[in-house]
C-alpha positions as CSV (number, residue, x, y, z in Angstrom):
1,X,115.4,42.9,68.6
2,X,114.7,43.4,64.9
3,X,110.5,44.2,64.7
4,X,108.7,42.4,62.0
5,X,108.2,44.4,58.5
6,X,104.0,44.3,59.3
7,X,104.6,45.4,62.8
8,X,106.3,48.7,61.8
9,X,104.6,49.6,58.8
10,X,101.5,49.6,61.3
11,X,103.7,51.9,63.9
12,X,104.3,54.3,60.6
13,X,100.6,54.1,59.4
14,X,99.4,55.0,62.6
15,X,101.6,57.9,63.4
16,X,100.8,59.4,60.0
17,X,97.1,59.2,61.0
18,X,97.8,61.0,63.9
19,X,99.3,64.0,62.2
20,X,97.0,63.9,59.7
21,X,93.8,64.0,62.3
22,X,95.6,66.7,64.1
23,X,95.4,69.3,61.4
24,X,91.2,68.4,60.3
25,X,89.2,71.0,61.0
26,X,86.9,70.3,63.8
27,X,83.4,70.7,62.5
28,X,80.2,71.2,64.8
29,X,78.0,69.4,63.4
30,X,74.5,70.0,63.8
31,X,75.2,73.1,65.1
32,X,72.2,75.9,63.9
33,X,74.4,79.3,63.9
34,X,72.7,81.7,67.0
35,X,71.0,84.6,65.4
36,X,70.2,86.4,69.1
37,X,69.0,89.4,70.9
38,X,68.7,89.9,74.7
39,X,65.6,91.3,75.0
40,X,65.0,90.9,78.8
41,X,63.7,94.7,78.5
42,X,60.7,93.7,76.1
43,X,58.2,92.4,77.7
44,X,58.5,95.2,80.3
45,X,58.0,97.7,77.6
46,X,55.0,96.4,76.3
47,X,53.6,95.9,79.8
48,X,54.3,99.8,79.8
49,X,52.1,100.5,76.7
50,X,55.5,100.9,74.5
51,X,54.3,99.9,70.9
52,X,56.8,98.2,68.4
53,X,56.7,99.4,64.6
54,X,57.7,98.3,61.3
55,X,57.1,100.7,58.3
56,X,54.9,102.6,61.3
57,X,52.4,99.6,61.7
58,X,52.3,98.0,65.1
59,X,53.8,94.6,65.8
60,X,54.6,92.2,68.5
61,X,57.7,93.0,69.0
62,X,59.1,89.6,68.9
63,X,57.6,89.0,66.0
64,X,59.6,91.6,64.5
65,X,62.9,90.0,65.4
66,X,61.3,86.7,64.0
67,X,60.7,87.4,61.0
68,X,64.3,89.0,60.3
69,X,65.9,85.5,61.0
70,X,66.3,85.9,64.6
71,X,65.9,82.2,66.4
72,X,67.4,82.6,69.7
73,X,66.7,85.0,72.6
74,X,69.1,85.8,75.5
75,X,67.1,86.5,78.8
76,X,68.8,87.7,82.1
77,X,67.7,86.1,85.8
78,X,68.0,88.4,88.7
79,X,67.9,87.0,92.1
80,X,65.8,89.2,94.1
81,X,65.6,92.8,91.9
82,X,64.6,95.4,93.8
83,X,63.6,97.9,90.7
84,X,64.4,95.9,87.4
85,X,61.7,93.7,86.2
86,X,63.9,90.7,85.6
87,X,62.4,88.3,88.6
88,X,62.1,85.0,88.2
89,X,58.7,84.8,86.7
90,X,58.7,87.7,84.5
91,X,61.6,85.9,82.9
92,X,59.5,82.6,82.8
93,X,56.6,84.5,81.2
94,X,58.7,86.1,78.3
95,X,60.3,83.0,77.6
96,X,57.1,81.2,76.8
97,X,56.2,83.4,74.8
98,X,59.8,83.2,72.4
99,X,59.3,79.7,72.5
100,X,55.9,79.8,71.6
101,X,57.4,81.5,68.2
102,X,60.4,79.4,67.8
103,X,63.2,81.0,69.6
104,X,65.5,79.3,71.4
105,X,66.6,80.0,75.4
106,X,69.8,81.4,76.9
107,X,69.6,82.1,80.1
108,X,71.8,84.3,81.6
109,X,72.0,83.9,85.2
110,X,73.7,86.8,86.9
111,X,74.0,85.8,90.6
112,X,72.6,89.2,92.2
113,X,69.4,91.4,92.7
114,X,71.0,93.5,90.0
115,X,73.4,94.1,87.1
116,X,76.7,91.8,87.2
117,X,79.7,92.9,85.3
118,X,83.4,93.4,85.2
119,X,83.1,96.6,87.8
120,X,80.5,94.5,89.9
121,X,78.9,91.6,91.2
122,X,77.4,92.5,94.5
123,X,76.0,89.3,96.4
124,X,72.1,88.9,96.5
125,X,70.8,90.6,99.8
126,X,69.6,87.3,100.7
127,X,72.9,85.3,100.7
128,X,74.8,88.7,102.4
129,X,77.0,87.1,105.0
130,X,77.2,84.0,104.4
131,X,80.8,82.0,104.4
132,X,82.0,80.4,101.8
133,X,80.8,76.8,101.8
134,X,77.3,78.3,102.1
135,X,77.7,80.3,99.1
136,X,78.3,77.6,97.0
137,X,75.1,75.7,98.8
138,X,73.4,78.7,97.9
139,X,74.4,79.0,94.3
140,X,73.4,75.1,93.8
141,X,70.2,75.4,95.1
142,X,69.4,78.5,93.7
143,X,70.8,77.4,90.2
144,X,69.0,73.8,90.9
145,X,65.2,75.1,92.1
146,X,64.9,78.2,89.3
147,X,66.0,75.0,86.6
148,X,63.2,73.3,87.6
149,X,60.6,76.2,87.3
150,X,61.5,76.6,84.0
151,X,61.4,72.8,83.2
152,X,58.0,72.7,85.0
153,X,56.8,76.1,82.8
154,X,57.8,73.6,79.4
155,X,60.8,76.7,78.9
156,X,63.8,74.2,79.6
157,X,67.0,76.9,77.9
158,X,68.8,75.1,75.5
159,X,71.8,76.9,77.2
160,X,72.9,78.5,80.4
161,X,75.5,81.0,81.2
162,X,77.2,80.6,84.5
163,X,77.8,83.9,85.6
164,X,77.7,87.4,83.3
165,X,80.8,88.8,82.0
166,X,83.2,86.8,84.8
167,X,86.5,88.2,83.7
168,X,86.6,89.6,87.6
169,X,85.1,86.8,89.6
170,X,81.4,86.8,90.6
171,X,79.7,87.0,94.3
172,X,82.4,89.4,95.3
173,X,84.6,89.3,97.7
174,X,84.2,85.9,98.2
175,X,84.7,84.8,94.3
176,X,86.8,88.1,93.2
177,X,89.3,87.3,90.8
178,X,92.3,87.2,90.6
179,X,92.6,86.8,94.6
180,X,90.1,84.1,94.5
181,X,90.4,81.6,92.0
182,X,89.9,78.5,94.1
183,X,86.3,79.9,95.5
184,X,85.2,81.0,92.1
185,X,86.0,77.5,90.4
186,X,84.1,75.9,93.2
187,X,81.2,78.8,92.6
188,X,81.0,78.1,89.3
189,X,81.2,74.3,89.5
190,X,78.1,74.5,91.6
191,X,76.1,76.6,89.7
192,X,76.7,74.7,86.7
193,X,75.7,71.1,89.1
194,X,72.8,73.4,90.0
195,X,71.9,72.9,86.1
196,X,72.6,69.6,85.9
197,X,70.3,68.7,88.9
198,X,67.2,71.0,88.0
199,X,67.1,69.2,84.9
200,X,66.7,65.8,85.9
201,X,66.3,62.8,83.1
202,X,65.4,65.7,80.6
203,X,68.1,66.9,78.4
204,X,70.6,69.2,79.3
205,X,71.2,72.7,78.2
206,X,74.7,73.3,77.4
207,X,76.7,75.4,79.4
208,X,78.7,78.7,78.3
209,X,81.1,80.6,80.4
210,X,81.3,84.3,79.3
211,X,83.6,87.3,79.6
212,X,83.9,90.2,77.8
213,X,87.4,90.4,76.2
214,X,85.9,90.1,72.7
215,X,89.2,91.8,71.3
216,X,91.7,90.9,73.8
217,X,93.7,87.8,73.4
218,X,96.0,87.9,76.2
219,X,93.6,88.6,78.6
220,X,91.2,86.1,77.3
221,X,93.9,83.3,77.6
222,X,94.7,84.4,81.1
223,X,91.5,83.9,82.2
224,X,90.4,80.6,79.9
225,X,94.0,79.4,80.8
226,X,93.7,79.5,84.6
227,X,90.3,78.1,84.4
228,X,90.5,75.0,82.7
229,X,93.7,74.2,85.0
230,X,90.8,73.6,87.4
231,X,89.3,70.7,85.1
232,X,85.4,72.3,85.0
233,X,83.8,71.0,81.6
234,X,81.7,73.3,79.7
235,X,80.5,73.4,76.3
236,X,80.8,77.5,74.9
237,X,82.7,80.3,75.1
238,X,80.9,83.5,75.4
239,X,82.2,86.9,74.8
240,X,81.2,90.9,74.6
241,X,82.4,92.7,72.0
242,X,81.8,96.6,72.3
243,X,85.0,98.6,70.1
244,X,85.4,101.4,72.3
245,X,86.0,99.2,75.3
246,X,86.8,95.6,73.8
247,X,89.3,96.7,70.6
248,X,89.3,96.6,67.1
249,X,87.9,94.4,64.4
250,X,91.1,92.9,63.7
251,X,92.0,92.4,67.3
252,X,88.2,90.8,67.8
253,X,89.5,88.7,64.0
254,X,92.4,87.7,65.8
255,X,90.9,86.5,69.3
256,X,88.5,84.7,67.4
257,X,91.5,83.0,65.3
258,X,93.5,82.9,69.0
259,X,90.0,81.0,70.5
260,X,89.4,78.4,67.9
261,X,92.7,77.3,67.5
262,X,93.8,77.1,71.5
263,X,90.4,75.6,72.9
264,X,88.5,74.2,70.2
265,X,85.2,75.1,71.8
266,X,82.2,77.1,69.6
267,X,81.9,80.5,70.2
268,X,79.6,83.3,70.4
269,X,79.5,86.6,70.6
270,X,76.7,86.7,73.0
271,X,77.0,90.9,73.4
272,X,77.4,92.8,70.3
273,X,76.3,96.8,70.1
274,X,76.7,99.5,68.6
275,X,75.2,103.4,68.4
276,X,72.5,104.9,66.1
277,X,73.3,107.9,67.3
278,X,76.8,110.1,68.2
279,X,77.3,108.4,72.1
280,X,80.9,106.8,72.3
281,X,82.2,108.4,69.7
282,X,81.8,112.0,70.3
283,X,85.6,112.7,71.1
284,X,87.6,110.5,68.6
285,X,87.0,109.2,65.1
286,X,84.6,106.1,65.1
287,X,85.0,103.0,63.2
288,X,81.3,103.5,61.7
289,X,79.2,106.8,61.6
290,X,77.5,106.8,64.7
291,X,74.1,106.2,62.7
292,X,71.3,104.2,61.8
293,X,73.4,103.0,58.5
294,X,76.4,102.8,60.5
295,X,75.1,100.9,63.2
296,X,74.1,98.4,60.4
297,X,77.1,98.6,58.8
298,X,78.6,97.4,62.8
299,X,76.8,94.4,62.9
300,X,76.9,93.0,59.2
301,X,80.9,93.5,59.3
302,X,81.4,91.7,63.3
303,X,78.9,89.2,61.9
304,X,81.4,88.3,58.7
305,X,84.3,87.8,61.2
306,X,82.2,85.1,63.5
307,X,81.7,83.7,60.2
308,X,85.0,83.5,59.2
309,X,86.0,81.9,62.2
310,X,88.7,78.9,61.5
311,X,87.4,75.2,62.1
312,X,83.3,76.7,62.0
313,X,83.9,77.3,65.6
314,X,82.5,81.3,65.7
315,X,78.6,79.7,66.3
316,X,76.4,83.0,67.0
317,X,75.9,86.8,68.1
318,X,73.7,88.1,69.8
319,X,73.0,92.0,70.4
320,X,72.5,93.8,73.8
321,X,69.6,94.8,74.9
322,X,67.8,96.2,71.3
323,X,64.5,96.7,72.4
324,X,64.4,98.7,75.8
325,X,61.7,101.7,75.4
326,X,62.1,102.6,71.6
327,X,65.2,105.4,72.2
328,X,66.1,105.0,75.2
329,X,69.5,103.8,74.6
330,X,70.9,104.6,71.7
331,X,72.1,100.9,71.2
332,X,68.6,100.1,70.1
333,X,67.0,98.5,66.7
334,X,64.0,101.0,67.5
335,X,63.9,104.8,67.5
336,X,61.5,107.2,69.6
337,X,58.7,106.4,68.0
338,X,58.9,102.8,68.2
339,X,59.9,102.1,64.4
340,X,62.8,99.5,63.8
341,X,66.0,100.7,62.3
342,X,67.8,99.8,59.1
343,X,70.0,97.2,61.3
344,X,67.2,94.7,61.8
345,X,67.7,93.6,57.9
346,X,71.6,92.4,58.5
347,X,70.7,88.9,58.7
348,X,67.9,88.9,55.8
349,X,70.3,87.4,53.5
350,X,71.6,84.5,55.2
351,X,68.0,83.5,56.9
352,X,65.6,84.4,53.1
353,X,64.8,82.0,50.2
């Protein structure tokens, strides 16, 4: 049957449209670009008498940060920590206080009494035991209750990471990957309804799953692959980006290319870091002097490429852990004495009038 002329110059108008849509940049709107540190170590240090210098005055040290365009902070939750201070209302307590200055809250639950990573994610001594469907009781609860502290303390994060670093699984054995796919999407699901139910009627945070494969595009679309076959909506993609474990900068340039054009999700380098002094690079050439400069030199370069990422989708960074004891890792903005490095200007000229 012959169509009418109107009818299939709509068929043609439409299908143009359609190709035309599928090659427009997505653009997030709205979206304030995450200039972040974890500092979950801060508040400790203080607590310790540890003072915080710039030009060898004394500051608060997240005042420091603040005034070199930092506006988000990145705060680990331990379960039950046995030595590390980051309990439940230490973290509380030091994210009032960012807030209080204008930061933003990432929250970065690790599901254990201690560190969670790709080598480990040891079960909290108070959920040892238990069988599966517990676990994911457990993590809801858990997830659901410690929400709702931080709602009640007026310290709502405006985002929450499922997990740290989950390449491998969390809660292990129960959630190892790659053995266990099925109970880790069904861990994860029920941390993130955890979220969703501590919140209530107020708004919620959004929701980031991170691994650290910041330079490694097949293994990132293994894992980001596998897990959205299991249909579990979230809102970021966070990633750790170290060179001698995680690649070059042209394999992190090409990830973040990979990322933005295969899941059209914002990401954000939500571990970044980099040595002030000879650590990592002791027995093969560096990409930067292990120095004060080059560790500057680190972070303004990684910084260009989550600029540069297509479609506006590279959204943040964030360093690790910057302000421990002044020294103590190597990886800090601060040396011995407590003054800040040359590294805490990078973002001066993007965040200066």
């Amino acid at each position: 049957m012959r169509r009418p002329e109107k009818y299939r110059l709509t068929v043609m108008l439409t299908v143009i449209a359609l190709i035309v849509c599928s090659f427009v940049p997505v653009e997030i709107y709205g979206q304030e670009y995450a200039i972040g540190a974890d500092l979950s170590f801060l508040k400790s240090a203080e607590d310790k008498g540890f003072v915080f210098r710039e030009n060898d005055s004394a500051r608060q040290g997240l005042q420091i940060f603040r005034d070199h365009g930092y506006n988000w902070i990145r705060l680990r939750l331990f379960h039950t920590p046995a030595s590390l201070p980051n309990n439940l209302g230490y973290t509380i307590e030091l994210a009032k206080k960012a807030r209080e200055m204008g930061f933003k809250f990432l929250l970065d639950y690790h599901y254990s009494d201690t560190w969670a990573d790709p080598g480990k994610q040891y079960i909290p001594k108070a959920w040892e035991g238990k069988p599966h469907k517990d676990l994911v009781k457990a993590v809801f609860e858990y997830t659901s209750e410690t929400i709702k502290e931080f709602k009640l303390a007026g310290v709502l994060p405006e985002m929450v990471q499922i997990g740290n670093e989950v390449i491998n699984g969390i809660l292990w054995p129960d959630g190892k990957l790659p053995e266990n796919w099925n109970n880790f999407a069904e861990l994860i699901r029920a941390g993130i309804d955890g979220v969703y139910d501590g919140c209530g009627t107020s708004e919620r945070p959004k929701i980031m799953i991170h691994i650290d494969q910041g330079g490694n595009k097949e293994k990132t679309k293994y894992f980001f692959d596998k897990f959205l076959s299991y249909g579990i909506d979230f809102d970021y993609i966070g990633q750790s980006y170290y060179p001698w474990w995680h690649g070059t900068l042209l394999e992190l340039r090409n990830n973040m290319y990979f990322m933005a054009k295969e899941y059209r999700k914002p990401v954000i380098l939500v571990e970044v870091a980099y040595c002030a002094s000879p650590t990592e690079y002791k027995k093969k050439p560096a990409p930067f002097p292990e120095t004060p400069e080059g560790q500057k030199e680190f972070l303004d370069e990684v910084n260009k490429i989550v600029l540069g990422t297509p479609d506006n989708l590279g959204v943040g960074i964030f360093w690790w852990e910057p302000a421990t004891m002044g020294g103590r890792s190597t990886r800090d903005f601060f040396d011995e004495k407590g003054n800040v490095l040359p590294v805490i200007t990078v973002f001066d000229k993007y965040t200066r009038r």
